[in-house]
N, CA, C and O atoms as a GROMACS GRO file, in nm:
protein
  472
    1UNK      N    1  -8.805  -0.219  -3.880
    1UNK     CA    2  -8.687  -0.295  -3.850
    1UNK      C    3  -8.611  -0.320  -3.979
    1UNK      O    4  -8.664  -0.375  -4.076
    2UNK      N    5  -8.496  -0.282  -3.977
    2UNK     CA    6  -8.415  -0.324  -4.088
    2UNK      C    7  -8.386  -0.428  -4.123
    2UNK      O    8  -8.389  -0.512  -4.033
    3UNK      N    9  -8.350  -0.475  -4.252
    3UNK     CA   10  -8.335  -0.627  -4.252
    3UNK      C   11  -8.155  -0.658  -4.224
    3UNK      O   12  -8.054  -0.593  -4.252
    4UNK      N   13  -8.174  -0.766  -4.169
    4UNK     CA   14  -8.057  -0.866  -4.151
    4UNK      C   15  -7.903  -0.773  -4.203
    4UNK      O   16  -7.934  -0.690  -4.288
    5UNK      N   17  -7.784  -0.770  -4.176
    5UNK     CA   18  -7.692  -0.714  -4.252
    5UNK      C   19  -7.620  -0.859  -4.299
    5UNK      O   20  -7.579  -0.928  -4.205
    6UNK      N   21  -7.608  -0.892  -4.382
    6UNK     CA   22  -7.510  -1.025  -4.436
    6UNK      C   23  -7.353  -1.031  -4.390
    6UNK      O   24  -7.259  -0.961  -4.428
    7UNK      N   25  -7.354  -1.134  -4.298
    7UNK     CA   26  -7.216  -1.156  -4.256
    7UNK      C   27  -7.136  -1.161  -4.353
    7UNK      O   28  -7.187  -1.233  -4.440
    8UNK      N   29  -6.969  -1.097  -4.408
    8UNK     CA   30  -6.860  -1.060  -4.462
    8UNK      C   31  -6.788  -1.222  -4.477
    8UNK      O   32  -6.802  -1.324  -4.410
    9UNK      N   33  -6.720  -1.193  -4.576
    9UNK     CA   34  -6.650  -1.339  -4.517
    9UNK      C   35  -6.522  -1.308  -4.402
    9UNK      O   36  -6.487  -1.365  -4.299
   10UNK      N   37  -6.491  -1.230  -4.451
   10UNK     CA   38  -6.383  -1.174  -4.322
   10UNK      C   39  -6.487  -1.221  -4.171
   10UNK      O   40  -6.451  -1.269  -4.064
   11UNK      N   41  -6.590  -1.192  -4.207
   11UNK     CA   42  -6.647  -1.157  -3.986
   11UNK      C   43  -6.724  -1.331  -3.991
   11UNK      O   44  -6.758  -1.388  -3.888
   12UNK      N   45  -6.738  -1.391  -4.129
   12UNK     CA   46  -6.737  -1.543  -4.064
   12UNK      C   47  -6.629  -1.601  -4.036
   12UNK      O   48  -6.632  -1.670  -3.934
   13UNK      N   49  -6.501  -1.596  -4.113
   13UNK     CA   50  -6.412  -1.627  -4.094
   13UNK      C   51  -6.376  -1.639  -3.909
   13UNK      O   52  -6.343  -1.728  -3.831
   14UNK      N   53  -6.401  -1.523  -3.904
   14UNK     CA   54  -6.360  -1.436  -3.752
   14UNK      C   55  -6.419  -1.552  -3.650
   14UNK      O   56  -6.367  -1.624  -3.565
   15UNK      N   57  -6.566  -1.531  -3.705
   15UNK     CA   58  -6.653  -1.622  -3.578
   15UNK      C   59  -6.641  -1.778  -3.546
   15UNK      O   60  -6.671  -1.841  -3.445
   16UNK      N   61  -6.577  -1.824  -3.689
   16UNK     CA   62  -6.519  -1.946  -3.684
   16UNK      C   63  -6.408  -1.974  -3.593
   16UNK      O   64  -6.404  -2.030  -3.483
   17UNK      N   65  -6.329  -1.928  -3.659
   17UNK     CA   66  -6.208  -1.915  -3.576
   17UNK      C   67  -6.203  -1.868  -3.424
   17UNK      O   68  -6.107  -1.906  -3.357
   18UNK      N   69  -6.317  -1.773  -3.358
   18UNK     CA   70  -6.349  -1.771  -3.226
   18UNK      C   71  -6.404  -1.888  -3.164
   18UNK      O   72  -6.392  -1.900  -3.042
   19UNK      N   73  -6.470  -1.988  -3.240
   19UNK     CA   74  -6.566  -2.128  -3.213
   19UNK      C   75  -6.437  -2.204  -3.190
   19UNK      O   76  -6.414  -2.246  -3.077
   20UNK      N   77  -6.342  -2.227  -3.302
   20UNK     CA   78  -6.259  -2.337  -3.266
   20UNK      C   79  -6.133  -2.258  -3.143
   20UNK      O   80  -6.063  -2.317  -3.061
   21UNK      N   81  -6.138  -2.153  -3.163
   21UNK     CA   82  -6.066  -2.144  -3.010
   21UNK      C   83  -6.139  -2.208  -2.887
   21UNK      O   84  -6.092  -2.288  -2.806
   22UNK      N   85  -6.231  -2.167  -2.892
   22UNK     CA   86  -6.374  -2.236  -2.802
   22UNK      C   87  -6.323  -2.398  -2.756
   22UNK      O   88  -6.290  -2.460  -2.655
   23UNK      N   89  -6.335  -2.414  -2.865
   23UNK     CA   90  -6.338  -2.562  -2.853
   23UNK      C   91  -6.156  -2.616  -2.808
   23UNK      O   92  -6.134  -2.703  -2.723
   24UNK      N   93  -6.066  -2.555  -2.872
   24UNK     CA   94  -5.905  -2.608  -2.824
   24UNK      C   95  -5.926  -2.585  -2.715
   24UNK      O   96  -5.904  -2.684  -2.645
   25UNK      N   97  -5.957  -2.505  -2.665
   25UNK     CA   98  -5.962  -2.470  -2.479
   25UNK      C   99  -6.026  -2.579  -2.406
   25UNK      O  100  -5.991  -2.621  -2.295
   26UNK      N  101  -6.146  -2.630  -2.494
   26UNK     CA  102  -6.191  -2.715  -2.392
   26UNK      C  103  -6.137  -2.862  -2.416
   26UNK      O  104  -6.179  -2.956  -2.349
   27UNK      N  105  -6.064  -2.871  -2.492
   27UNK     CA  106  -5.990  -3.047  -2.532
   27UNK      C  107  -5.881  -3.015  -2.494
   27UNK      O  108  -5.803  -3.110  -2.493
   28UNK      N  109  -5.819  -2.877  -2.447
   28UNK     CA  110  -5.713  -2.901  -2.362
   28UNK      C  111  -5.750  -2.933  -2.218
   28UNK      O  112  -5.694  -3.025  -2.158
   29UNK      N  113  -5.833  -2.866  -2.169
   29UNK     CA  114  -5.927  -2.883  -2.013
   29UNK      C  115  -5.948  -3.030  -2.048
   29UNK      O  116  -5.879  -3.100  -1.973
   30UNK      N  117  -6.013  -3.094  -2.128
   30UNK     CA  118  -5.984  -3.248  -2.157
   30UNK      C  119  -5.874  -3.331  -2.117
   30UNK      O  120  -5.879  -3.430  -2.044
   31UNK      N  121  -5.784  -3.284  -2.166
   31UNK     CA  122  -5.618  -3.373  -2.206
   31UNK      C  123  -5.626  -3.362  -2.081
   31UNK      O  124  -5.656  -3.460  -2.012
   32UNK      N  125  -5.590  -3.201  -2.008
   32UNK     CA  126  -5.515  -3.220  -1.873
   32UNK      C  127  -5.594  -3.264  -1.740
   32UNK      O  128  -5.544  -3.250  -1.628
   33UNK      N  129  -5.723  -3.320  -1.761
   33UNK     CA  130  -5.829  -3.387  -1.630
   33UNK      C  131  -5.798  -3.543  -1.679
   33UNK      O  132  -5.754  -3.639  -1.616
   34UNK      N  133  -5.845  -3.526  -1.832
   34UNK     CA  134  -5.809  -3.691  -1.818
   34UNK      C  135  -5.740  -3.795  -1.750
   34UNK      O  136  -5.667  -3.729  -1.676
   35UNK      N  137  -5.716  -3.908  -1.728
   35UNK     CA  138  -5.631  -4.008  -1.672
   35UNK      C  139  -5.605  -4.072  -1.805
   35UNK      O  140  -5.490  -4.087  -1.848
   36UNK      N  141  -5.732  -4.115  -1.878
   36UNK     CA  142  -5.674  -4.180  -1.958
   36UNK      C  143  -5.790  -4.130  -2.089
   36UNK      O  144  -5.911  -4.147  -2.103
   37UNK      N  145  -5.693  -4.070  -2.166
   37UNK     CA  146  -5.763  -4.004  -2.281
   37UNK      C  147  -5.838  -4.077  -2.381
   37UNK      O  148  -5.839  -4.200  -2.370
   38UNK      N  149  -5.889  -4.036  -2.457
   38UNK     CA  150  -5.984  -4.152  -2.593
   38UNK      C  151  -5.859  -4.182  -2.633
   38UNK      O  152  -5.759  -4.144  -2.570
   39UNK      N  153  -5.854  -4.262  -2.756
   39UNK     CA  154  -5.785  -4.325  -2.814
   39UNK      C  155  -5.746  -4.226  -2.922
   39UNK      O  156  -5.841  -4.185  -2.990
   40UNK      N  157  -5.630  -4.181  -2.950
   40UNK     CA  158  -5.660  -4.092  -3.077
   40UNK      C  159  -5.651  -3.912  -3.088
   40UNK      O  160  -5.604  -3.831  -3.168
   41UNK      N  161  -5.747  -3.909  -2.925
   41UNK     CA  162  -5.830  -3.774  -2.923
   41UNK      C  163  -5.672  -3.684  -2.927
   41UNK      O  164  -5.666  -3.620  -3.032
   42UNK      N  165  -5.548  -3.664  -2.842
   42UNK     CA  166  -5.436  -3.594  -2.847
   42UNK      C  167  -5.417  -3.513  -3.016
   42UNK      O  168  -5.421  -3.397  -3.057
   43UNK      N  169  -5.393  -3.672  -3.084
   43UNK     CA  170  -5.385  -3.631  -3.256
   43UNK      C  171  -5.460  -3.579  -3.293
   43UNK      O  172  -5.418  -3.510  -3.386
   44UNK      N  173  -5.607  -3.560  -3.270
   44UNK     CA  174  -5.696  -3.554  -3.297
   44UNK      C  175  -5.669  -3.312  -3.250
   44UNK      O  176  -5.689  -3.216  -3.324
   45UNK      N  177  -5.636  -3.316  -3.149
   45UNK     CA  178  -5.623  -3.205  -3.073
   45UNK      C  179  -5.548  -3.145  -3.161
   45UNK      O  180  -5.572  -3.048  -3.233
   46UNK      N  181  -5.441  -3.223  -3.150
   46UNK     CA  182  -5.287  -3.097  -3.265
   46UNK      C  183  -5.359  -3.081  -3.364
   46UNK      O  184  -5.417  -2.974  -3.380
   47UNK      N  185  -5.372  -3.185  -3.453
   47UNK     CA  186  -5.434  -3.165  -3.597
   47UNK      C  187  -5.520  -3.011  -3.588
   47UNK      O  188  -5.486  -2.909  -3.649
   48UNK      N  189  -5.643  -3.025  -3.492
   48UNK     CA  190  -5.748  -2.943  -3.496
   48UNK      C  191  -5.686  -2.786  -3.467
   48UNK      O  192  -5.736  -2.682  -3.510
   49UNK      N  193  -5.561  -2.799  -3.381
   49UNK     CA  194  -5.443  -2.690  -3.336
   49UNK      C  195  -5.463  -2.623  -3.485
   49UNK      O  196  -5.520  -2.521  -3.523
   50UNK      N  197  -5.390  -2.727  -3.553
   50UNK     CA  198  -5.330  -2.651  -3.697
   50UNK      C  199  -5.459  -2.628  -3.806
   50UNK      O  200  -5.446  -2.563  -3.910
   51UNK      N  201  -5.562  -2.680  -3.773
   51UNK     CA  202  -5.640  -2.635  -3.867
   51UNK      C  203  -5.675  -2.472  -3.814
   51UNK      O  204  -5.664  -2.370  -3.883
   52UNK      N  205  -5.715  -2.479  -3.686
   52UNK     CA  206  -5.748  -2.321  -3.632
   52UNK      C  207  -5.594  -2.246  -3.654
   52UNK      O  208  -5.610  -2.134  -3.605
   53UNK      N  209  -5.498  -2.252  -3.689
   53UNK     CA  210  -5.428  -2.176  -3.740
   53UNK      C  211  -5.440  -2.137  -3.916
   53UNK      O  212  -5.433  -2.023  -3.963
   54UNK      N  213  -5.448  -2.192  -3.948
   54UNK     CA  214  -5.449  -2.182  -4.110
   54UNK      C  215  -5.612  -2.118  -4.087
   54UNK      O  216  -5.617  -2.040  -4.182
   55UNK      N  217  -5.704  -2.110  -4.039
   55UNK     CA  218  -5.838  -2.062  -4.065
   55UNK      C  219  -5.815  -1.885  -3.983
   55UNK      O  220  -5.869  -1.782  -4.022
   56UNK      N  221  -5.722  -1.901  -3.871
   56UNK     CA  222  -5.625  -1.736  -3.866
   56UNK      C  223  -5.600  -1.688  -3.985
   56UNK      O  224  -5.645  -1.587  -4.039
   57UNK      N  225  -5.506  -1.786  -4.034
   57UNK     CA  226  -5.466  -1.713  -4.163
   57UNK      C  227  -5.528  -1.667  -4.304
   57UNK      O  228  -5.477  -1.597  -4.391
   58UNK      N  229  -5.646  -1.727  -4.298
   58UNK     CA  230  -5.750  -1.744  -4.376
   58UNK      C  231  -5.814  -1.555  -4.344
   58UNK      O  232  -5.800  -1.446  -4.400
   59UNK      N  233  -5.882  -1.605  -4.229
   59UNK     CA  234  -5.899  -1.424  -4.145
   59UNK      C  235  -5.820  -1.353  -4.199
   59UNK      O  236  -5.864  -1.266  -4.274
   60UNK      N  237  -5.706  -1.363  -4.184
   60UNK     CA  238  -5.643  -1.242  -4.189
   60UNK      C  239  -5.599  -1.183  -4.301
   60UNK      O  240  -5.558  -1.068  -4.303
   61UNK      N  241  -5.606  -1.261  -4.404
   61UNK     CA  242  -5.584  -1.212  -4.535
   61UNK      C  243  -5.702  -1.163  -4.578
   61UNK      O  244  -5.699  -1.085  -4.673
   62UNK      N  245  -5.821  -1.196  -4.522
   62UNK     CA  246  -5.952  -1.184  -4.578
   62UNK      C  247  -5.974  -1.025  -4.518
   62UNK      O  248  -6.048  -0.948  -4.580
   63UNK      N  249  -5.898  -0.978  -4.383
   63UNK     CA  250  -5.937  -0.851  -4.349
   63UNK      C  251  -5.802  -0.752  -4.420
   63UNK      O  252  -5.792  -0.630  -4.408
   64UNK      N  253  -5.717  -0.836  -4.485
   64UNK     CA  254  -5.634  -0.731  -4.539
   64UNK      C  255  -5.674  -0.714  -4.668
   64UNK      O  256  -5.679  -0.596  -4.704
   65UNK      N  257  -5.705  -0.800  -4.751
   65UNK     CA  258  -5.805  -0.774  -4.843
   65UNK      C  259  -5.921  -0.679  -4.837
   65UNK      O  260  -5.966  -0.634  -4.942
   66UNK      N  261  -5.963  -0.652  -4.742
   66UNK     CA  262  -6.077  -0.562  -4.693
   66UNK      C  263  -6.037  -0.422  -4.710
   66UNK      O  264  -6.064  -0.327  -4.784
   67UNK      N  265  -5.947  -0.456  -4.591
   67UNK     CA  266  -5.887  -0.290  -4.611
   67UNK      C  267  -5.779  -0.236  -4.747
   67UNK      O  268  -5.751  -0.116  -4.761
   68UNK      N  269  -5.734  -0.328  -4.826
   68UNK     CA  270  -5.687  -0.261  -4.918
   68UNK      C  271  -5.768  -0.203  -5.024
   68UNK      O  272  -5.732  -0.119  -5.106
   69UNK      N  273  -5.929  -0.279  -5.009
   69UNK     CA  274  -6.063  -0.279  -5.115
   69UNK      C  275  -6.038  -0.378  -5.230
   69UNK      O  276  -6.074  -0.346  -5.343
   70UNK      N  277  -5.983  -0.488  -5.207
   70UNK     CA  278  -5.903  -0.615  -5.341
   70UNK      C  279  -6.021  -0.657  -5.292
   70UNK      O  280  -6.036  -0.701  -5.178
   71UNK      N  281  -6.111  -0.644  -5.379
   71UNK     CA  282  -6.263  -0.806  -5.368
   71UNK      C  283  -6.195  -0.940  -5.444
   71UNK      O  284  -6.133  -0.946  -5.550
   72UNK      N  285  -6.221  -1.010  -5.377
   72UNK     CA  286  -6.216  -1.138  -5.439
   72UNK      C  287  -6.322  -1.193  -5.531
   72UNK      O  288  -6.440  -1.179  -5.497
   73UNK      N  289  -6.298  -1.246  -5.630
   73UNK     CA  290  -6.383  -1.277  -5.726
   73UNK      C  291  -6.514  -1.394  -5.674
   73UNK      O  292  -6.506  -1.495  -5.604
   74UNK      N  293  -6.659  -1.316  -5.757
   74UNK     CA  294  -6.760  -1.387  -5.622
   74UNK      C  295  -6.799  -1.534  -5.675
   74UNK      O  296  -6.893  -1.600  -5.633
   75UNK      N  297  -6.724  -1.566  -5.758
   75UNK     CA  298  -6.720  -1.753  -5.756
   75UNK      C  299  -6.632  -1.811  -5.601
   75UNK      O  300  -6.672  -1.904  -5.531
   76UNK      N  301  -6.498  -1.724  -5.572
   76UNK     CA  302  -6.435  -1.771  -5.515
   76UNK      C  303  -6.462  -1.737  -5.368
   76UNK      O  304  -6.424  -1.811  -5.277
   77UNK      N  305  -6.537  -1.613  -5.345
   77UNK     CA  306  -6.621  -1.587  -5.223
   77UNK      C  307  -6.709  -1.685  -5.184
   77UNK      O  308  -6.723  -1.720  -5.067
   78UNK      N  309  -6.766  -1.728  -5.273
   78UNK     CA  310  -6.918  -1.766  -5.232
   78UNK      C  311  -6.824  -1.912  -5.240
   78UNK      O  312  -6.835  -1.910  -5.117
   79UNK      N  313  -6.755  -2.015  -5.263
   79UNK     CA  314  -6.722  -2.131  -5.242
   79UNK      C  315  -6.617  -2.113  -5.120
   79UNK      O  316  -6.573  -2.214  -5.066
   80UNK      N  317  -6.570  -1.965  -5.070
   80UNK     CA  318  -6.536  -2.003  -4.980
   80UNK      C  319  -6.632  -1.961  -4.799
   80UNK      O  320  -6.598  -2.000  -4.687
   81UNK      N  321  -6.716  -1.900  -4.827
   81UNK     CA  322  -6.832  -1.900  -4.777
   81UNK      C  323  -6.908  -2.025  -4.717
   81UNK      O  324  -6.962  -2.041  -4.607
   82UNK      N  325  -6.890  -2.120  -4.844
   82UNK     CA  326  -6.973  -2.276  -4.834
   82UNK      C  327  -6.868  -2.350  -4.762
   82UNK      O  328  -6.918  -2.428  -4.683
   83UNK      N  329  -6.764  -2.351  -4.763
   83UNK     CA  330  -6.647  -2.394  -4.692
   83UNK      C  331  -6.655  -2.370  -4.605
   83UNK      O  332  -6.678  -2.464  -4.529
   84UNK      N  333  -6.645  -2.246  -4.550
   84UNK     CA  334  -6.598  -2.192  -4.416
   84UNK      C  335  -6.737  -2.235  -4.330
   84UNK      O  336  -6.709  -2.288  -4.222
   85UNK      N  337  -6.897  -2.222  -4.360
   85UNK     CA  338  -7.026  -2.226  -4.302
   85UNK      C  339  -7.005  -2.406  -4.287
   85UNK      O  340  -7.070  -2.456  -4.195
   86UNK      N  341  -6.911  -2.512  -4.381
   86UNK     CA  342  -6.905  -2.613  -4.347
   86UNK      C  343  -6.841  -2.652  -4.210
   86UNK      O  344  -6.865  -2.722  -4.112
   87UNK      N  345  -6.750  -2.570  -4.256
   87UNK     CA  346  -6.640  -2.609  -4.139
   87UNK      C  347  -6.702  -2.525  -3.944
   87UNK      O  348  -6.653  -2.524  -3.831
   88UNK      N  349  -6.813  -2.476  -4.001
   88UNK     CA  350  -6.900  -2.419  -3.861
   88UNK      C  351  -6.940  -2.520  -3.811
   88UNK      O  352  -6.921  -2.557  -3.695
   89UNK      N  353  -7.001  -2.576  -3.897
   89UNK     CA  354  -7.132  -2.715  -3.840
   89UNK      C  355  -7.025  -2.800  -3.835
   89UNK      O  356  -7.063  -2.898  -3.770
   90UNK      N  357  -6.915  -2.814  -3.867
   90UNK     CA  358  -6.868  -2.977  -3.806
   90UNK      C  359  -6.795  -2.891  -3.659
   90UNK      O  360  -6.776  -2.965  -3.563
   91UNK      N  361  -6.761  -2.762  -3.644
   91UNK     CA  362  -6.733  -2.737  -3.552
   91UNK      C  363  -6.816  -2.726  -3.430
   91UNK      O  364  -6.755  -2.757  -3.327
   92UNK      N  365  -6.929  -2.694  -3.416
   92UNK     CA  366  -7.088  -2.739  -3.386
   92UNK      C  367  -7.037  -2.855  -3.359
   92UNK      O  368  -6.955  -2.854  -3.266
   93UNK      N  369  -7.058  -2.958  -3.411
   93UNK     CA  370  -7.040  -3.141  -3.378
   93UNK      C  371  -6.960  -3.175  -3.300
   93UNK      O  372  -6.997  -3.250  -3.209
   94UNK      N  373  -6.794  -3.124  -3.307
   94UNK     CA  374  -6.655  -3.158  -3.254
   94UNK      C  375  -6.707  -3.097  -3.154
   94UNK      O  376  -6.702  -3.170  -3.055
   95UNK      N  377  -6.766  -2.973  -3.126
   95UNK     CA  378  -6.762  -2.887  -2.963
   95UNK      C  379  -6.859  -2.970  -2.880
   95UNK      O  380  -6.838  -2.985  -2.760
   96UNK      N  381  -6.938  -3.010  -2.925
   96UNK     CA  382  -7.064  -3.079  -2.848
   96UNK      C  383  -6.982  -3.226  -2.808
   96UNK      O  384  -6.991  -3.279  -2.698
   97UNK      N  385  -6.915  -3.269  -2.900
   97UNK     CA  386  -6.871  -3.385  -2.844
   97UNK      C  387  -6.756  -3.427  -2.742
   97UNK      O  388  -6.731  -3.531  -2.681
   98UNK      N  389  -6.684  -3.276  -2.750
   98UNK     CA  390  -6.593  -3.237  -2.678
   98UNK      C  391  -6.620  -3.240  -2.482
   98UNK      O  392  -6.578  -3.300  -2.384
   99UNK      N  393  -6.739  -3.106  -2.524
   99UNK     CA  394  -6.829  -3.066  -2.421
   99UNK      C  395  -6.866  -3.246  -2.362
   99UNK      O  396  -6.827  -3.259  -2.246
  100UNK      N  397  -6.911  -3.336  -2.401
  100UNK     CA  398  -6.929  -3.446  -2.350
  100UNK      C  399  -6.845  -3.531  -2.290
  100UNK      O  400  -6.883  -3.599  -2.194
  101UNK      N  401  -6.752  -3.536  -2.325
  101UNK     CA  402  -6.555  -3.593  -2.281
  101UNK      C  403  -6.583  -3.489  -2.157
  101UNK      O  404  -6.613  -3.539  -2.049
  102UNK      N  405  -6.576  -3.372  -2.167
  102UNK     CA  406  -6.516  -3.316  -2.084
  102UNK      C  407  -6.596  -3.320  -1.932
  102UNK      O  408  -6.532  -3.316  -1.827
  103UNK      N  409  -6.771  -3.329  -1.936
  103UNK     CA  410  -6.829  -3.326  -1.852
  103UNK      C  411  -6.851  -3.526  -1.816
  103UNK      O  412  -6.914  -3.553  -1.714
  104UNK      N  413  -6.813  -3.609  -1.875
  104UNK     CA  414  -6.805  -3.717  -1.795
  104UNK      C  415  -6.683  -3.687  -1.725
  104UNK      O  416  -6.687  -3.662  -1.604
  105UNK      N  417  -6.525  -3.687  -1.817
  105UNK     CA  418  -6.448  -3.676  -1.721
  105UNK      C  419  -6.470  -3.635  -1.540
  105UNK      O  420  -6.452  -3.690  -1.431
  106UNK      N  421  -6.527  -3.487  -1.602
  106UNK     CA  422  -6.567  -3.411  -1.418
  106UNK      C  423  -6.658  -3.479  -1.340
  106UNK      O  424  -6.680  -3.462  -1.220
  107UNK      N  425  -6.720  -3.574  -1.432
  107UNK     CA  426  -6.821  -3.625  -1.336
  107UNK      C  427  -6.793  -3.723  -1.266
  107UNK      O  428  -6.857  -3.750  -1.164
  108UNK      N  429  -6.644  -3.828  -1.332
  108UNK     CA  430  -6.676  -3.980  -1.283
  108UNK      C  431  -6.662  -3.970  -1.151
  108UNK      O  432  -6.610  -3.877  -1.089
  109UNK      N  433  -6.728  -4.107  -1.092
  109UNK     CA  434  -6.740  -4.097  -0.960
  109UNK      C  435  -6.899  -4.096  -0.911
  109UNK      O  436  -6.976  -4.172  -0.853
  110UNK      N  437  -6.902  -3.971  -0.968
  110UNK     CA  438  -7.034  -3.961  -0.916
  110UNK      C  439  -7.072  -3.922  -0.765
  110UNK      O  440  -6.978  -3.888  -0.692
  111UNK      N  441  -7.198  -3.924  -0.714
  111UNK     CA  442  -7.222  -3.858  -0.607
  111UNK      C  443  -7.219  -3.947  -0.493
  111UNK      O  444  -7.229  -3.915  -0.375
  112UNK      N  445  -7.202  -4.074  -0.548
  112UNK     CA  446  -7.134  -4.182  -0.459
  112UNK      C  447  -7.035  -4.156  -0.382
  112UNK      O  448  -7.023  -4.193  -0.265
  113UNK      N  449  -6.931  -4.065  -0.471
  113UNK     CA  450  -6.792  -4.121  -0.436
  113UNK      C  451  -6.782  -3.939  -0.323
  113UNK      O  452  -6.724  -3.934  -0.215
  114UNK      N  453  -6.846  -3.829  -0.384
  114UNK     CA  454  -6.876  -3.736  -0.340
  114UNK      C  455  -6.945  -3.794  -0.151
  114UNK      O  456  -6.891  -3.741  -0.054
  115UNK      N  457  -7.009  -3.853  -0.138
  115UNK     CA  458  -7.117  -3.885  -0.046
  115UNK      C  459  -7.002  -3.956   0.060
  115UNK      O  460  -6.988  -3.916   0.176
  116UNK      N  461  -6.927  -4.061   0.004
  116UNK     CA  462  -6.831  -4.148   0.101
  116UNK      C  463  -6.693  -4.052   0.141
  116UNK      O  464  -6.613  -4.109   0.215
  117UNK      N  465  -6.661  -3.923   0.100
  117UNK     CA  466  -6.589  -3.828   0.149
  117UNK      C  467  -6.649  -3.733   0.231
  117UNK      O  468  -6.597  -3.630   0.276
  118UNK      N  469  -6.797  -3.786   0.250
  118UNK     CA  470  -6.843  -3.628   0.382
  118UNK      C  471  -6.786  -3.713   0.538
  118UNK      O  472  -6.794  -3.655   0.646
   0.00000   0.00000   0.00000
């Protein structure tokens, strides 16, 4: 078995930026079930909008860099490596907590309220 191939920063970049799409999708499915949203969470949404844009743009220079063969110097790889693997795990955190908003929302009520509509 071969060992491991080391993710690029271009293809973390990538996978990041597939996570926080992940996640806008589901704090929009948020916003629009809600009645009455967290306190905050909307701002909280755009902001996170514009960070997953600038982390596009991040990608995409990183795969045009690729294909022209311009390496970036590996101080500035590897700190942006530690950056980007940061910005995974808080994305990890935000999705899980998201995922939680979103499945009380669907739930309130409960099987009560399910039970008094048969």
């Amino acid at each position: 078995m071969s060992p491991a191939k080391k993710e690029t920063s271009a293809e973390l970049c990538g996978r990041v930026t597939a996570q926080g799409n992940t996640i806008a999708i589901r704090m929009l499915e948020y916003l629009s079930s809600a009645k009455n949203a967290v306190p905050g969470f909307q701002n909280l949404a755009a902001d996170f909008v514009d960070l997953c844009q600038e982390l596009w743009s991040i990608e995409a220079g990183l795969t045009e860099a690729a294909k022209s063969r311009n390496a970036l110097p590996v101080e500035v790889g590897q700190e942006l490596d530690r950056r980007v693997r940061q910005v995974s795990d808080d994305f990890v955190v935000l999705g899980q907590m998201v995922g939680k908003f979103v499945e009380n929302e669907n739930h309130k009520g409960g099987f009560g309220r399910k039970f008094r509509m048969m």
